[in-house]
N, C-alpha and C positions, 0 to 999 in steps of 0.2 A: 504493500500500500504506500508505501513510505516513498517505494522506485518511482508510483507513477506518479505520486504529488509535485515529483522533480522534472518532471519531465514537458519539455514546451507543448505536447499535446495538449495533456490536462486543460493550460494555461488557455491555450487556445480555444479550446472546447467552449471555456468558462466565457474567457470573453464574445466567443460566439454566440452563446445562446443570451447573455444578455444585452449583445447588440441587438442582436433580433427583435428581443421585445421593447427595447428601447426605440427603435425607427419604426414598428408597430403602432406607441404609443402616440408617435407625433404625426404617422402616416398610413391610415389604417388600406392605402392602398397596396402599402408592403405586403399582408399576407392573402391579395388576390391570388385564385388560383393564376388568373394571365402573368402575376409579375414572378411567379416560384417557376411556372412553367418557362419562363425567358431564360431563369436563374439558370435553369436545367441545358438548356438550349445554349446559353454562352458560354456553360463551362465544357461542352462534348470535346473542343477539341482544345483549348489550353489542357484538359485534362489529362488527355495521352504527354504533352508536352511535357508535363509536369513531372510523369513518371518514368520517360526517359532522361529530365534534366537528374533526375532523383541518383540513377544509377550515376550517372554522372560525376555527380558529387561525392558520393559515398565511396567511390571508386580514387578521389582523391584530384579529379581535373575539372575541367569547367568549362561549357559547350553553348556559343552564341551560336551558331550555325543553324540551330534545328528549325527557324523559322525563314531560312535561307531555301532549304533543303525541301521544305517539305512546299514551299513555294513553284522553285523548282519543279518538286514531284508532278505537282496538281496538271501543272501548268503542260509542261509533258505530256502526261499522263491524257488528257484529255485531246491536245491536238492530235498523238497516234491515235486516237479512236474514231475520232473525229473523219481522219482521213481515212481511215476504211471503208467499204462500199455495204458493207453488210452489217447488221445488228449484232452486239455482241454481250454476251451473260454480264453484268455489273461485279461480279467477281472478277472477271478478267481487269476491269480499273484497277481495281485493288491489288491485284497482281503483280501488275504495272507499275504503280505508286509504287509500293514494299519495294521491289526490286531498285529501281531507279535512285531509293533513300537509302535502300542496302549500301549501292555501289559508292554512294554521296559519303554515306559515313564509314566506307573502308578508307575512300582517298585521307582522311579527317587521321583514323589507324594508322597510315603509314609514317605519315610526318610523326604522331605523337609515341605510338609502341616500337618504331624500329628507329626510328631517326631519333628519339627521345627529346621534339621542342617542344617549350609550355605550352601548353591545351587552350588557354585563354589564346594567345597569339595566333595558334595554329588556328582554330575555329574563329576568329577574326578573316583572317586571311581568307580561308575557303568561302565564307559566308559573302563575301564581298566581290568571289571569283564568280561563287554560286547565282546571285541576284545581279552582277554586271551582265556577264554573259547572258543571261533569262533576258533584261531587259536592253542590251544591246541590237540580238539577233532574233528578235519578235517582231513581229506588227506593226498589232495596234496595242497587243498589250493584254485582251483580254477576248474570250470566248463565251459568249451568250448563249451561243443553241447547241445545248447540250445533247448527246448521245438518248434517244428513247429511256433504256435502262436506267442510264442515271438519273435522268429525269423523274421518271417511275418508283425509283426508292426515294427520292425527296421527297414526293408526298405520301410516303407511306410512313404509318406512326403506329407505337405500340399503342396506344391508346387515344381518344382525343374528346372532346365535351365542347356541346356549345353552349357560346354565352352570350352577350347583348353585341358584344363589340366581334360575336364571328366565330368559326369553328377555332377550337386550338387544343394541342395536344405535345407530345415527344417525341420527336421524331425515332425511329427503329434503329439510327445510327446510333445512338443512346446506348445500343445494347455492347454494340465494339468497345467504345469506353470501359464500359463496367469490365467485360473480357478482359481487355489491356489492364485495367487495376489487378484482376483476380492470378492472372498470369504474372504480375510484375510481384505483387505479396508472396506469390509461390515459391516463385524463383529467388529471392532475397531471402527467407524462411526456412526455405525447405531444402534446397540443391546445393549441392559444392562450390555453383558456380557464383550463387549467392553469397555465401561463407565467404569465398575467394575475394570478390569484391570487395566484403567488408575490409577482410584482413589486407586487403593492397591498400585501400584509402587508409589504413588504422596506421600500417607501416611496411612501404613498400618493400624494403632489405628482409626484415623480419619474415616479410610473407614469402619474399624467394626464399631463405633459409629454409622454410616449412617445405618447399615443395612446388610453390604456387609459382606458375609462368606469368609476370606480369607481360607479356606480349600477348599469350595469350587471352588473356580476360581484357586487356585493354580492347584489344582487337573486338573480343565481344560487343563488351559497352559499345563503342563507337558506331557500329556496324546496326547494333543494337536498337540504338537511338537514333538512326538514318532512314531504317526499318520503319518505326514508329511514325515519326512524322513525315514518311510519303504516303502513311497511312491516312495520319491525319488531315495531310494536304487532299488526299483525293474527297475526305468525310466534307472537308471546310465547299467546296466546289460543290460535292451534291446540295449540302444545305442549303449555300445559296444560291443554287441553279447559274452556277458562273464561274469563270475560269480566271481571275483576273490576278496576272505576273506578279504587282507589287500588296499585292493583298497576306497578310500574315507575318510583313516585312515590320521591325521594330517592337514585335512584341514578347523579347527575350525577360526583359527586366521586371513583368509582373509574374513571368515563368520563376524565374532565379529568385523572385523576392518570395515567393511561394515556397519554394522550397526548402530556403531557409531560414523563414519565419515558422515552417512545422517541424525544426527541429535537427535538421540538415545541418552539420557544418563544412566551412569553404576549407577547412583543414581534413574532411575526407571521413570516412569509418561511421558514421552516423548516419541515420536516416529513415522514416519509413515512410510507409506508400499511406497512412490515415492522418499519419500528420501533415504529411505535405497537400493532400487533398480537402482535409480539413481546413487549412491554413489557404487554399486555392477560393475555397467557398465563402471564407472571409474577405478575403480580396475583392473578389466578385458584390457581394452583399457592401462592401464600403463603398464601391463605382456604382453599383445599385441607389445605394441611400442618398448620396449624392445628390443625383437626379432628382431623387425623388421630393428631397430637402428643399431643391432649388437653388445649391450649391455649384458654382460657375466649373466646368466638367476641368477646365486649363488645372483645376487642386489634384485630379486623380496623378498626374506626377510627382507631386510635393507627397502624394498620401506612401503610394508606392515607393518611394526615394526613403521617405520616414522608415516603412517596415522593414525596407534592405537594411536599416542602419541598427532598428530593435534588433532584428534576427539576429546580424552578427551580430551585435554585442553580448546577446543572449548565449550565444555559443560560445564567446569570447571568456564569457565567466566560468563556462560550464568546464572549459578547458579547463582555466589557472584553477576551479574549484579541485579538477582530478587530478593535479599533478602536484597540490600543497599534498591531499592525501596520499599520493604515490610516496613524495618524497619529499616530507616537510622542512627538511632544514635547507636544503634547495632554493626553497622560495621564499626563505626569510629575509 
C-alpha cells in the first residue's frame, strides 16, 4: 500500500478524478455524453503514440520522430491505394502503414543501436528527413477521396446514440487502441523482452553483463514504435476521411509530457502503460476544460510546457529519493 501511495499514478488518478468534478461543477456541459465521447475520439491515436513513446523511455532514449513517421505512413499509405485500379480489404492499409513505420523506425535503429548516437538527435534528424521529403515531393499535400474500404470503417462504430445535436458514437478504431494498450502491458509485464527493456533503460553495462543484447532490444523499440505509428497514421486518415502530409506534425511534446507526467523517467527503467494513459487523459481533459472554461486555447502550451517541467521534477526526486537510500553517505 505504502508502494502505490509513492507512486505518480496514484497522484495522478487523485488529481484526475477531482478535476473532473471540478470542471463538472462550473461546466455541466463536461459530463455530456457528446463531450466524453470527443474525449474518446481524441485520445485513439495520441494513445498508440503514447505507448510507443512509453517503450521508448523506459528503454533509456527519446523518440521525436513518431509523428514524422506515422505522417509519412498515412500519407503513403493511402496514395498506393489510391492508385490501384481495384478495391482492396482495409487491412491491406494497415499492412501498409505497419510496414512503411516498421522500415521508418529500423532507419531511427541503425544510427542509435549500431552506430550508438543520442536518440534525441538521431530522431530529430530523421523526423525532419521524414516530413521534408513527404512535403517536398507531394502535390498538393493532401488526399480527400479516400479508398471505399477506408471510407466504410470511418463510419462504422462500436456503438453510437442519438441526440439533439445528431447521431454520435466511437468509432471501431477505438478497439486497435485498446489492443495496442493490452499488447504493450503484456509485453512490458510478462516477456523477457519487457524485462530486457526495463533493465537496459535501468542500466545499460549492467544489462549486457546479465546477458541482455542492447542492439538487440534497441533494434526492437525502434522498429517497435515505427510499427505503431504507421498504424496510427493510417487510424488518424480513416477518422478523418483524409490524407493530409502535414497533419500529426508537432504533436511530440503533449506525447512526451504524457509520458512523463504518469510516471516515466527521461533517465530510463521506469514506466507503465496506466500511468502514462492515465496521465494522456489528463492532458486531454485540461485542453478539454479549457475550451470549455472559455480559456484562450494559445494556454494549452504554457499548460503542456508546465507538466513537462512537474513530471520531470517528479522523477527528479524520485531519483535522488532512491539513491540517499541506496547509499546514504553519498549524498550527504
Amino acid at each position: 500500500m505504502k508502494r502505490i501511495l509513492k507512486t505518480n499514478e496514484f497522484y495522478i488518478t487523485i488529481v484526475l478524478v477531482l478535476l473532473i468534478f471540478y470542471i463538472g461543477s462550473q461546466n455541466s456541459t463536461f459530463f455530456s455524453i457528446n463531450n466524453w465521447f470527443d474525449l474518446i475520439r481524441s485520445g485513439i491515436v495520441p494513445g498508440i503514440f503514447v505507448i510507443g513513446t512509453l517503450l521508448v523511455l523506459i528503454s533509456g532514449g527519446i523518440d521525436v520522430s513518431f509523428p514524422a513517421i506515422a505522417a509519412f505512413s498515412m500519407y503513403t499509405t493511402t496514395s498506393i491505394i489510391t492508385s490501384l485500379d481495384f478495391d482492396v480489404p482495409v487491412i491491406f492499409a494497415f499492412v501498409i502503414g505497419a510496414l512503411i513505420g516498421l522500415f521508418l523506425g529500423f532507419i531511427n535503429s541503425i544510427f542509435i543501436a549500431f552506430l550508438k548516437l543520442p536518440t534525441l538527435i538521431v530522431t530529430l534528424g530523421t523526423a525532419s528527413i521524414y516530413s521534408g521529403f513527404l512535403l517536398t515531393f507531394i502535390d498538393d499535400g493532401q488526399i480527400t477521396r479516400l479508398p471505399e474500404a477506408m471510407t466504410n470503417l470511418s463510419k462504422t462504430r462500436i456503438f453510437e446514440i442519438t441526440t439533439d445535436y445528431g447521431t454520435i458514437g466511437i468509432p471501431v478504431v477505438f478497439l486497435i487502441t485498446v489492443a495496442i494498450a493490452v499488447l504493450g502491458w503484456f509485453l512490458l509485464k510478462y516477456t523477457m523482452i519487457g524485462r530486457s527493456i526495463y533493465a537496459l533503460g535501468g542500466d545499460e553495462v549492467s544489462a549486457e553483463r546479465m546477458g541482455i543484447s542492447s542492439v538487440k532490444i534497441k533494434v526492437f523499440v525502434y522498429c517497435f514504435v515505427g510499427t505503431l505509428a504507421g498504424i496510427a497514421g493510417v487510424i488518424h486518415t480513416i477518422m478523418t476521411r483524409n490524407s493530409n502530409a502535414s497533419d500529426l506534425l508537432g504533436g511530440e511534446l503533449l506525447i512526451i509530457a504524457a509520458v512523463v507526467l504518469g510516471g516515466a523517467r527521461i533517465t530510463g527503467g521506469h514506466g507503465t502503460i496506466y500511468g502514462s494513459l492515465i496521465a494522456l487523459l489528463l492532458i486531454l481533459i485540461i485542453q478539454n476544460s479549457l475550451i470549455l472554461l472559455g480559456i484562450p486555447s494559445y494556454w494549452q502550451r504554457f499548460v503542456i510546457g508546465a507538466l513537462i517541467l512537474i513530471g520531470t521534477g517528479l522523477s527528479a526526486i524520485q531519483v535522488k529519493r532512491s539513491l540517499e537510500k541506496r547509499n546514504p553517505i553519498m549524498t550527504e
